[in-house]
Steps between C-alpha positions, in 0.01 A plus 500: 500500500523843622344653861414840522514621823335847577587594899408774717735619723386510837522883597386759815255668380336343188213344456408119310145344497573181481060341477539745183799394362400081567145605344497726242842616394652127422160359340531819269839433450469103415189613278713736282782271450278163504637169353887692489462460908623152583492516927455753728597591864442770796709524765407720846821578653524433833819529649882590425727273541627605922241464735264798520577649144280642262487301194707653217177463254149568626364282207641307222303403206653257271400396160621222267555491123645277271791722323549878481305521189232370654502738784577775275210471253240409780640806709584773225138570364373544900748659626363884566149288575696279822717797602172738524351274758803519722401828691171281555671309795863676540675778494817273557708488165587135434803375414515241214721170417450275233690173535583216337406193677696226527409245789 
């Protein structure tokens, strides 16, 4: 299994709607690359790890697939669609990871 984690750096400045992203962004998302999708997580960063810190990431979203391929054939075709929507509820740019899961 693979994770794809898309995270938003937590910066002065920038903006993230995060009742957009949980309600319209991720359903679009999930829609687009349907059955490929095997879980799915958000994450609202809260802290860093000293007491008092800014979190590192303003907002994690995570999704699941079962191999690269299958991420890469769900993702490919919807790319420019997902990416369009971004300026929708950022102007953060994200940085990406995808990971191969092992526990």
């Amino acid at each position: 299994m693979i994770k794809v984690s898309v995270m938003y750096p937590s910066t002065d400045g920038k903006k993230f709607d995060l009742d957009y992203y949980c309600d319209q962004h991720v359903p679009m998302v999930g829609t687009l690359l349907g059955d490929a999708v095997k879980g799915a997580a958000i994450e609202k960063g809260l802290a860093g790890a000293a007491p008092g810190t800014k979190p590192a990431y303003v907002t994690i979203g995570t999704l699941y697939f079962e191999n690269m391929a299958s991420f890469q054939n769900a993702f490919g075709p919807n790319a420019a669609e997902i990416m369009a929507d971004l300026p929708n509820f950022t102007d953060i740019e994200p940085v990406v990871q995808i990971s191969e899961v092992w526990v």
